[in-house]
C-alpha positions in Angstrom: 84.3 121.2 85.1 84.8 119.1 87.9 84.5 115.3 87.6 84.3 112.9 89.8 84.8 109.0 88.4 83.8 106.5 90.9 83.1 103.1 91.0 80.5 100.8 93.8 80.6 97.4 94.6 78.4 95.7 97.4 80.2 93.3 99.9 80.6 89.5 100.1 81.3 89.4 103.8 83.1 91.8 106.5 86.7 90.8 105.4 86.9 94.5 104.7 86.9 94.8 108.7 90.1 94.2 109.2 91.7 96.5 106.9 89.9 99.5 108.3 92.5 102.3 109.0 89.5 105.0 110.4 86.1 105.6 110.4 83.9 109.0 110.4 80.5 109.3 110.7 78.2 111.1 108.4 74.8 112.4 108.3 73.5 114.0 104.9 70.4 115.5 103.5 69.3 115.7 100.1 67.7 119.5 98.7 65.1 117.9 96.2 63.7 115.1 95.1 64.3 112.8 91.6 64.2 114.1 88.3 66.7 116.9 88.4 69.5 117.6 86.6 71.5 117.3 89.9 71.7 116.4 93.2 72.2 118.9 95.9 73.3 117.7 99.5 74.5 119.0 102.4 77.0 116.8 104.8 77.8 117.0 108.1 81.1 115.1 109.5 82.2 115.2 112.9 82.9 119.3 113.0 83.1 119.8 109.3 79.7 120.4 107.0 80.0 120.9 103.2 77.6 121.8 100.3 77.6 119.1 97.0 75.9 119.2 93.8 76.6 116.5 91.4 75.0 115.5 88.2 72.1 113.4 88.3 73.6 110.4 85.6 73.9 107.1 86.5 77.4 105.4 86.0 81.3 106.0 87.0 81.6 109.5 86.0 79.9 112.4 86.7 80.2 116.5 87.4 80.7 117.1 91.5 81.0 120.5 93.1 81.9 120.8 96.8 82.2 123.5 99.2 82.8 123.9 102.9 79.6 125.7 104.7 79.4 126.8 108.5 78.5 123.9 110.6 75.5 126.1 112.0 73.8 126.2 108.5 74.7 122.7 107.1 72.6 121.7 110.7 70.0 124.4 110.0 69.1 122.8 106.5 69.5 119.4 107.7 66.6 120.1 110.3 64.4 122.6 107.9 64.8 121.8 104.1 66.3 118.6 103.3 63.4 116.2 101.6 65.5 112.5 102.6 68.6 112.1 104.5 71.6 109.1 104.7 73.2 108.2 107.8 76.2 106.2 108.2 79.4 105.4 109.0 82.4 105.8 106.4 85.2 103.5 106.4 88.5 104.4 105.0 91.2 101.3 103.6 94.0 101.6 101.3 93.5 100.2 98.4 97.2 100.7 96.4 98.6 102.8 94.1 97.3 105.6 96.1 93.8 105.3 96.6 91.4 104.6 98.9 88.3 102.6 99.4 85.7 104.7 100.6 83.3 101.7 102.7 79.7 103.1 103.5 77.9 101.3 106.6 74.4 102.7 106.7 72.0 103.2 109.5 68.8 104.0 109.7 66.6 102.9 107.0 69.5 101.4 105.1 70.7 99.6 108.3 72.8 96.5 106.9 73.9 97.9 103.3 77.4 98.3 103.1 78.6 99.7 100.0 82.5 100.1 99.4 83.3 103.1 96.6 86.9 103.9 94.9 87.7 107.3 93.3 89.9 106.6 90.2 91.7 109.4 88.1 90.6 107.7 84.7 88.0 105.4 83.7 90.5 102.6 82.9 92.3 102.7 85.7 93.4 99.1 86.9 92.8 98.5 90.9 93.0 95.3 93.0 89.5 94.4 94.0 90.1 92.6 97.2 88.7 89.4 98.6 85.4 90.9 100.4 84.4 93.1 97.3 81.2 91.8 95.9 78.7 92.8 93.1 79.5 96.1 91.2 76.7 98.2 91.3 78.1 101.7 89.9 75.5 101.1 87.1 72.3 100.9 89.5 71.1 104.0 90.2 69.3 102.5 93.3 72.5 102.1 95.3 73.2 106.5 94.7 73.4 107.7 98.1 70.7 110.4 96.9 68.1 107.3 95.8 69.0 105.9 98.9 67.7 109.0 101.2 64.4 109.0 99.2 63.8 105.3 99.0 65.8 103.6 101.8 67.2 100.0 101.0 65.2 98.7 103.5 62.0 99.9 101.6 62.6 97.6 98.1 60.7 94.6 97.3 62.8 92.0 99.0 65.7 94.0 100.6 67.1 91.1 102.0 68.2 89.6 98.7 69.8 92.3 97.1 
């Protein structure tokens, strides 16, 4: 089974900026609501559009399948069956020995969350956390980019503080 083991942080400040190396922008819909067993997305990304399911558990590993789809039909269910959607930017920096932070900038309803993710090949695996990495938030379900399209940051209790 594919697994994906990630772990995300919020920021202290835009330090992160200046490390940038690219950016893509992203726009993904969500194929059902909570209380699944999975999550099931569809992504579009510049030219490319992919299909993801991954396992509906909260913390730094879970199942993830991925496959490319026709542009024409990621957009199709985008526009006709997706029940909440994410837009944002993605930021890519290094981040040493390999890997790569992964540094969401939401629009939308999520305007002003920024939430920087890194893929790691074990759970243990050591990695620098740089200067502008805040609060780790694998652990809160809230920050899941699928909780996010069905209940937008901007949407909580006192957004502002979080």
């Amino acid at each position: 089974m594919p697994v994906e083991i990630e772990r995300k942080f919020l920021m202290k400040d835009d330090g992160w900026r200046a490390v940038v190396q690219h950016s893509r922008r992203m726009v993904q819909g969500y194929l059902a609501g909570p209380g699944g067993k999975a999550s099931m997305r569809v992504r579009i990304s510049g030219t490319e559009a992919r299909f993801n399911i991954k396992a509906a558990v909260v913390g730094a590993v879970r199942a993830e399948y991925d496959w490319p789809v026709p542009l024409a039909e990621a957009a199709e269910i985008l526009a006709t069956l997706a029940v909440g959607r994410v837009e944002k930017t993605r930021h890519y920096a290094a981040a040493g020995n390999g890997r790569t932070w992964e540094i969401d900038e939401f629009d939308g309803d999520n305007a002003g969350l920024v939430v920087a993710e890194i893929e790691l090949g074990s759970l243990d695996e050591a990695f620098e956390r740089p200067a502008w990495l805040g609060r780790e938030v694998t652990d809160d379900a809230r920050y899941y980019n699928h909780a996010l399209a069905l209940q937008p940051w901007r949407s909580w209790p006192g957004f502002a503080t979080h």
